[in-house]
Residue frames as a rotation matrix with the C-alpha (Angstrom) as fourth column:
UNK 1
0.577 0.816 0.000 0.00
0.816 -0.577 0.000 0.00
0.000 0.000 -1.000 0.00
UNK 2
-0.423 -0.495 0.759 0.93
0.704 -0.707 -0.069 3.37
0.570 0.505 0.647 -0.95
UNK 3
-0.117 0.665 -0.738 0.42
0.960 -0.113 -0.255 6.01
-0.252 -0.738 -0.625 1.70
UNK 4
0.517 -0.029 0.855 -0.49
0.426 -0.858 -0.287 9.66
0.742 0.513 -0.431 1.22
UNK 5
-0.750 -0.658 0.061 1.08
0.247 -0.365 -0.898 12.18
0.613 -0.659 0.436 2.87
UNK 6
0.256 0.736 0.627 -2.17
-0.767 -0.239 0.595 12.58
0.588 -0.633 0.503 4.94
UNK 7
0.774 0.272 -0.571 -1.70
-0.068 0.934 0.352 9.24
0.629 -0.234 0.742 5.83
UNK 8
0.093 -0.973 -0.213 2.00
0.668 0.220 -0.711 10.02
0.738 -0.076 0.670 6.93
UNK 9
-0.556 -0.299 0.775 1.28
-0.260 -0.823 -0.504 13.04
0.789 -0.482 0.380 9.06
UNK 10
0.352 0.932 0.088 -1.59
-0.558 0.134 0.819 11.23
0.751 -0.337 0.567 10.48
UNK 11
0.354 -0.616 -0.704 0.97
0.703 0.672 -0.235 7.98
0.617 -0.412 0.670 11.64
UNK 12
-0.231 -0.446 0.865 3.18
0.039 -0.892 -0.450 11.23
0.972 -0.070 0.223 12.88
UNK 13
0.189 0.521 0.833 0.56
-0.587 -0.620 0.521 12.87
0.788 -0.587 0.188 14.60
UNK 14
0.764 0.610 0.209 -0.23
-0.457 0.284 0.843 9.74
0.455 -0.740 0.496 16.67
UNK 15
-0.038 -0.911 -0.411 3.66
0.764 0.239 -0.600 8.59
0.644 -0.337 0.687 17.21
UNK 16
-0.595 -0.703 0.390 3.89
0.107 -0.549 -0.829 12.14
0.797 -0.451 0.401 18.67
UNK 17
-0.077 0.706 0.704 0.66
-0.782 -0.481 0.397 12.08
0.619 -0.520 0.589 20.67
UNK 18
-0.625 -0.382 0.681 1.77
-0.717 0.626 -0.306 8.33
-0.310 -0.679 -0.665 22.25
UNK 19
0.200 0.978 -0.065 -0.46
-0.905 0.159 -0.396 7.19
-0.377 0.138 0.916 20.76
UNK 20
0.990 -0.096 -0.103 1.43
0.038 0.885 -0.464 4.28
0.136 0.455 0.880 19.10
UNK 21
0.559 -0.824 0.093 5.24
0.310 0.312 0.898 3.20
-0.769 -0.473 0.430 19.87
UNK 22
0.212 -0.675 -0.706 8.18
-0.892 -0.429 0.143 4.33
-0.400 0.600 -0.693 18.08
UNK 23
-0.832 -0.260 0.489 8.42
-0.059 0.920 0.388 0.38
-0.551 0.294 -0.781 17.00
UNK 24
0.243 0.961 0.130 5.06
0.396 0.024 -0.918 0.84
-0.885 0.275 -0.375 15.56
UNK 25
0.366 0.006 -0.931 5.95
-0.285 -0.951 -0.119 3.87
-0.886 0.309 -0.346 13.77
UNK 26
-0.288 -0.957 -0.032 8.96
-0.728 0.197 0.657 2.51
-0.623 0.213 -0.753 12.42
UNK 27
-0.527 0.527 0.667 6.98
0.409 0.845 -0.344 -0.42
-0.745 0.092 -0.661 11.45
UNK 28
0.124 0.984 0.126 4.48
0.598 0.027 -0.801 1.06
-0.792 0.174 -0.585 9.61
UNK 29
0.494 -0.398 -0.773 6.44
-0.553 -0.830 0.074 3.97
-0.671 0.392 -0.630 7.83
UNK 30
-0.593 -0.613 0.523 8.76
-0.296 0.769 0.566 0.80
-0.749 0.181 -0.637 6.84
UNK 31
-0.649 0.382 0.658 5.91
0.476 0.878 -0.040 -1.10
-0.593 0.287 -0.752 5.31
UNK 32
0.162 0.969 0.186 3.85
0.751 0.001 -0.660 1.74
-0.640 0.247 -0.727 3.60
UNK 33
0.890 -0.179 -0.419 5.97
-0.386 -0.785 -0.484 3.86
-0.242 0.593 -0.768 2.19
UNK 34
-0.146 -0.957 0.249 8.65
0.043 0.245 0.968 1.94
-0.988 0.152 0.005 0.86
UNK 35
-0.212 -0.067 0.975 7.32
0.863 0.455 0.219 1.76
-0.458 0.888 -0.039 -2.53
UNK 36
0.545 0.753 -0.368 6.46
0.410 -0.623 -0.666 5.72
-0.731 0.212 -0.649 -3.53
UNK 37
-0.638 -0.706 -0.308 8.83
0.111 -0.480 0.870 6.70
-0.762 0.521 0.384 -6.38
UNK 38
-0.680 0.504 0.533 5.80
0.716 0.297 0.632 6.55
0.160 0.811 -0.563 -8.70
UNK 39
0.069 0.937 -0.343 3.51
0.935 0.060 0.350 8.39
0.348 -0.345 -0.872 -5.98
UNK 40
0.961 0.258 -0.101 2.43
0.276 -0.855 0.440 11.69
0.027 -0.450 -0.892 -4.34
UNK 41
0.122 -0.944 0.307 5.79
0.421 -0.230 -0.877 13.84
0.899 0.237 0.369 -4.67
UNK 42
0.325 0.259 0.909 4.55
-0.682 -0.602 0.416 15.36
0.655 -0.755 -0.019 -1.15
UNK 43
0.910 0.399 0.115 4.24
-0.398 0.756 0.520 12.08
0.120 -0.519 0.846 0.34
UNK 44
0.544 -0.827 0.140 7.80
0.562 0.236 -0.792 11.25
0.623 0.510 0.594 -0.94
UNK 45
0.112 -0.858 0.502 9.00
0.126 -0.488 -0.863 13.77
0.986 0.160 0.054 0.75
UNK 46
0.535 0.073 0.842 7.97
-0.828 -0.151 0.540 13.38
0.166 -0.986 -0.020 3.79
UNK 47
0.933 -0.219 -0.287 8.29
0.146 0.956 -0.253 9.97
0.329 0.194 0.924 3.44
UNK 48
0.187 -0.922 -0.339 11.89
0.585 0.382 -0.715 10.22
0.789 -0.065 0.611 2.93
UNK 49
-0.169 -0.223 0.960 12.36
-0.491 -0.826 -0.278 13.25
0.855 -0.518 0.030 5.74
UNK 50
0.836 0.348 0.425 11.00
-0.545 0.421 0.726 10.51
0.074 -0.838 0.541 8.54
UNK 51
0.859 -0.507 0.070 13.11
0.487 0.768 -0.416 7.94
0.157 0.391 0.907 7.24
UNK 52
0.058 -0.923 0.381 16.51
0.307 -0.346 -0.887 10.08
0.950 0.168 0.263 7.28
UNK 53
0.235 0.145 0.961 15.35
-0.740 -0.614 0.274 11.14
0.630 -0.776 -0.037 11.00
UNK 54
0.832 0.342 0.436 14.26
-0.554 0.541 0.633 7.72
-0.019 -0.768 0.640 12.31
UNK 55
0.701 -0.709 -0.075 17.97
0.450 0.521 -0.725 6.42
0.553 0.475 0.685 10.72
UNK 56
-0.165 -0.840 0.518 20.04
-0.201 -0.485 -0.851 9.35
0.966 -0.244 -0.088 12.43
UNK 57
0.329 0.174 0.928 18.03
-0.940 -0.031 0.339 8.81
0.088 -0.984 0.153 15.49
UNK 58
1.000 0.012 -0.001 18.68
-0.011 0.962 0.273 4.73
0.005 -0.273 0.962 15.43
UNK 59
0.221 -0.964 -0.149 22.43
0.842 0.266 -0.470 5.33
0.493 -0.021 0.870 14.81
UNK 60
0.697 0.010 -0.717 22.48
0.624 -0.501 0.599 7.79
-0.354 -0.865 -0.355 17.46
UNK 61
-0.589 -0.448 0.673 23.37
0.765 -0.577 0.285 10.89
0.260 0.683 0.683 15.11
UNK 62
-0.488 0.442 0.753 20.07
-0.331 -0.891 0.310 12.76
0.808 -0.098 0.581 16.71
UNK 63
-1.000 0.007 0.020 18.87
-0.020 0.057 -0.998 12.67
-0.008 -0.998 -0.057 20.12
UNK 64
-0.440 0.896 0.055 15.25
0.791 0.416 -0.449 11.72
-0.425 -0.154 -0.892 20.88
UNK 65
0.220 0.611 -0.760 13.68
0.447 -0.756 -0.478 15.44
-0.867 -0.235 -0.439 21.84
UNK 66
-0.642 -0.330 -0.692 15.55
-0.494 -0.513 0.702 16.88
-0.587 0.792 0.166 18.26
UNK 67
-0.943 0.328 0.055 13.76
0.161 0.306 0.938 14.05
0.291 0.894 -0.342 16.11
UNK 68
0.037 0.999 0.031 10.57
0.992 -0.033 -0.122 14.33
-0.121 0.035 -0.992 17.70
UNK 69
-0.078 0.177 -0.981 10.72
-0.051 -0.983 -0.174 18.34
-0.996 0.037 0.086 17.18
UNK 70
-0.703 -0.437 -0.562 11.54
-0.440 -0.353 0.826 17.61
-0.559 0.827 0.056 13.98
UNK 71
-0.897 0.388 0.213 9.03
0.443 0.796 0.413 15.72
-0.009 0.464 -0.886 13.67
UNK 72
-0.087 0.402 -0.911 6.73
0.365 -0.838 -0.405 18.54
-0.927 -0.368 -0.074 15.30
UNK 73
-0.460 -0.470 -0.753 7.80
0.071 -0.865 0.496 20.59
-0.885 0.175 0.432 12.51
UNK 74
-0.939 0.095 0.331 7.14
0.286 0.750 0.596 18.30
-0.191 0.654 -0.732 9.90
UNK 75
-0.347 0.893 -0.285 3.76
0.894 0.224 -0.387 18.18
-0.282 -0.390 -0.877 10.86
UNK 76
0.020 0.368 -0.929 3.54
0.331 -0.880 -0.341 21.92
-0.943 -0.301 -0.140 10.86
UNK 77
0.741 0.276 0.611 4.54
0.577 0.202 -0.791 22.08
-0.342 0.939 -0.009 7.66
UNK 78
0.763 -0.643 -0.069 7.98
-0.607 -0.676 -0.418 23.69
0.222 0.361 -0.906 8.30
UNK 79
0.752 -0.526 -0.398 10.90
0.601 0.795 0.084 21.44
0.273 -0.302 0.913 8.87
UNK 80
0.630 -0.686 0.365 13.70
-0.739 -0.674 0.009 23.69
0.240 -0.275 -0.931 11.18
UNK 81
0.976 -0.216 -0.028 16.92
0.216 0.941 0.260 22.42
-0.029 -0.260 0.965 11.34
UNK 82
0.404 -0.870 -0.284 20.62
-0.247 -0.403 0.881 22.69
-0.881 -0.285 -0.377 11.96
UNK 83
0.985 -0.113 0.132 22.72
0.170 0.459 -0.872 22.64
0.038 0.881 0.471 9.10
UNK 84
0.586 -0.668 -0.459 26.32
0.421 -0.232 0.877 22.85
-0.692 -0.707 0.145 8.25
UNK 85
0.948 0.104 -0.301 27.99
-0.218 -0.478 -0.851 25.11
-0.232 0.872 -0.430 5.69
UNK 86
0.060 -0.785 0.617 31.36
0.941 0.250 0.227 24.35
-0.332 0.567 0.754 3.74
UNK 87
0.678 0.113 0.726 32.12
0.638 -0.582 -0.505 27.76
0.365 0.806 -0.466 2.37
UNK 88
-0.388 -0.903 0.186 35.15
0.812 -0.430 -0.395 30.40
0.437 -0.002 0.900 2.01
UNK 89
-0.482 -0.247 -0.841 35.41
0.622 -0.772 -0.129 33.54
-0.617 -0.585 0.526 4.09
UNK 90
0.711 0.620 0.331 32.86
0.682 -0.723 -0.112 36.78
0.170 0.305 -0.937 3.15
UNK 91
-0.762 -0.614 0.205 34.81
0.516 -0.768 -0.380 39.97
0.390 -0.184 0.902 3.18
UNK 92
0.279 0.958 0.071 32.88
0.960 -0.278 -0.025 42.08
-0.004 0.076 -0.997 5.22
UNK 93
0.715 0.474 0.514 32.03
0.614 -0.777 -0.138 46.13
0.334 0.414 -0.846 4.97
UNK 94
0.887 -0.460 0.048 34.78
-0.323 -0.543 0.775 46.70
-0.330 -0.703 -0.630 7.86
UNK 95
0.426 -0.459 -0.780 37.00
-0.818 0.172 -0.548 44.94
0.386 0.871 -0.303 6.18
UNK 96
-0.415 -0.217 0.883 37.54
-0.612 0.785 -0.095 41.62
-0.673 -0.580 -0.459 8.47
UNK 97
-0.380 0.492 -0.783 35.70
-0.357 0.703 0.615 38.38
0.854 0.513 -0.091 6.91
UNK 98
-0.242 0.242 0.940 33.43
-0.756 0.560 -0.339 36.18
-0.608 -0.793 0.047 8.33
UNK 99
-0.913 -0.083 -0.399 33.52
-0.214 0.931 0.297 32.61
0.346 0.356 -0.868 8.17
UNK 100
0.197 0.944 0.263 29.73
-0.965 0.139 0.224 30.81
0.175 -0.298 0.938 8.40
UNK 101
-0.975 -0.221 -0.007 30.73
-0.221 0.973 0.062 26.84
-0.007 0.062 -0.998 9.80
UNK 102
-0.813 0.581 -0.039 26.98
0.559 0.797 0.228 26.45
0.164 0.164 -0.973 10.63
UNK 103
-0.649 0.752 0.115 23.14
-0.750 -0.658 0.070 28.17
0.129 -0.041 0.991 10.67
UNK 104
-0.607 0.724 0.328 19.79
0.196 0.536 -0.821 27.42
-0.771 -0.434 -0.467 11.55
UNK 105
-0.934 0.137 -0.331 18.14
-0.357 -0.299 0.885 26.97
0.022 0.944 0.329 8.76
UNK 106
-0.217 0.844 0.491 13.66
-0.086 0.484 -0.871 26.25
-0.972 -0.231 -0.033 8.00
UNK 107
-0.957 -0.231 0.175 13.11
-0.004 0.615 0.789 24.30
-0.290 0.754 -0.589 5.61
UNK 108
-0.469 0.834 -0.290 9.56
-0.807 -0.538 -0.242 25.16
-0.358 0.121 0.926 4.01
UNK 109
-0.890 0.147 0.431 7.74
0.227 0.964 0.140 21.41
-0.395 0.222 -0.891 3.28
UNK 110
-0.226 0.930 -0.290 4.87
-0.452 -0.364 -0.815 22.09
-0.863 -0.053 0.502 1.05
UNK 111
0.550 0.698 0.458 2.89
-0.215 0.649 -0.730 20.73
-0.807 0.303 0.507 -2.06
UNK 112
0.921 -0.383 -0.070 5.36
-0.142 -0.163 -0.976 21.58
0.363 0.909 -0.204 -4.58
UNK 113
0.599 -0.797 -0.083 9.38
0.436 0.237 0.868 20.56
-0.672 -0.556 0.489 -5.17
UNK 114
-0.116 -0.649 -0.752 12.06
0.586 0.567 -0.579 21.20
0.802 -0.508 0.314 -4.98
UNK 115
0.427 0.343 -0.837 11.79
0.904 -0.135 0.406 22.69
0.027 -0.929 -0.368 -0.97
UNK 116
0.326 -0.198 0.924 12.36
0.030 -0.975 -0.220 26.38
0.945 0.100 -0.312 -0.29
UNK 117
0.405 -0.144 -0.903 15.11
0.879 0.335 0.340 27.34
0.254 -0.931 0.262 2.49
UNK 118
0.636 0.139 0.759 15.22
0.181 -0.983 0.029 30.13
0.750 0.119 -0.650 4.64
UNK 119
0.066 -0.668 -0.741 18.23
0.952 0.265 -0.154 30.39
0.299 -0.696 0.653 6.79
C-alpha cells in the first residue's frame, strides 16, 4: 500500500501524541511507504524526511527530543533544522571576513518541489 502524505502526518501525529510506539511507527512507515517513487511527490517527501530522521536517530546521530521536534515541525509544515555550511570567508564592509561553519536553517515542506530554504 501506498500512503499519502495525509496518511504520513496522520501515523506522525499519533507517534507524537503516544499514541502508538516508536516500533510501531517505524513499522508502519517501513511497510507503507517503501514503494512511492511513482507516488504523491509530497508524500515522498515526507516519506523520505522521517526515514533520514528515524535512521540518524537509530544510529544515534540525533537525540530523541531533536527528532521528535523535527518531527513537530514536519507536521507543521515547516521542517527547522541545523545545518552545516562548507564555504570560504565573506569579506565584510569593515573589512575583516566572516567565516559561516553552521546556521539554523527552516526548511519550508509544502505541495510543490524542490523545498524552499530560509536560513
Amino acid at each position: 500500500m501506498n500512503a499519502s502524505a495525509t496518511d504520513i502526518r496522520n501515523q506522525t501525529a499519533s507517534f507524537l501524541a503516544g499514541r502508538i510506539s516508536l516500533d510501531d511507527f517505524e513499522d508502519w512507515i517501513s511497510g507503507n511507504t517503501w514503494d512511492l517513487r511513482n507516488g504523491d511527490p509530497v508524500a515522498q517527501s515526507l516519506a523520505s524526511e522521517i526515514e533520514l530522521r528515524l535512521a540518524e536517530y537509530s544510529s544515534s546521530h540525533l537525540p530523541m527530543d531533536q527528532m521528535l521536534e523535527e518531527f513537530r515541525s514536519l507536521l507543521s509544515g515547516f521542517l527547522i533544522m541545523n545545518i552545516r555550511l562548507n564555504a570560504d570567508p565573506v569579506p565584510s564592509r569593515t573589512g575583516g571576513s566572516i567565516v559561516v561553519e553552521s546556521a539554523r536553517a527552516m526548511v519550508q515542506c509544502g505541495e510543490r518541489l524542490p523545498l524552499t530554504v530560509y536560513a
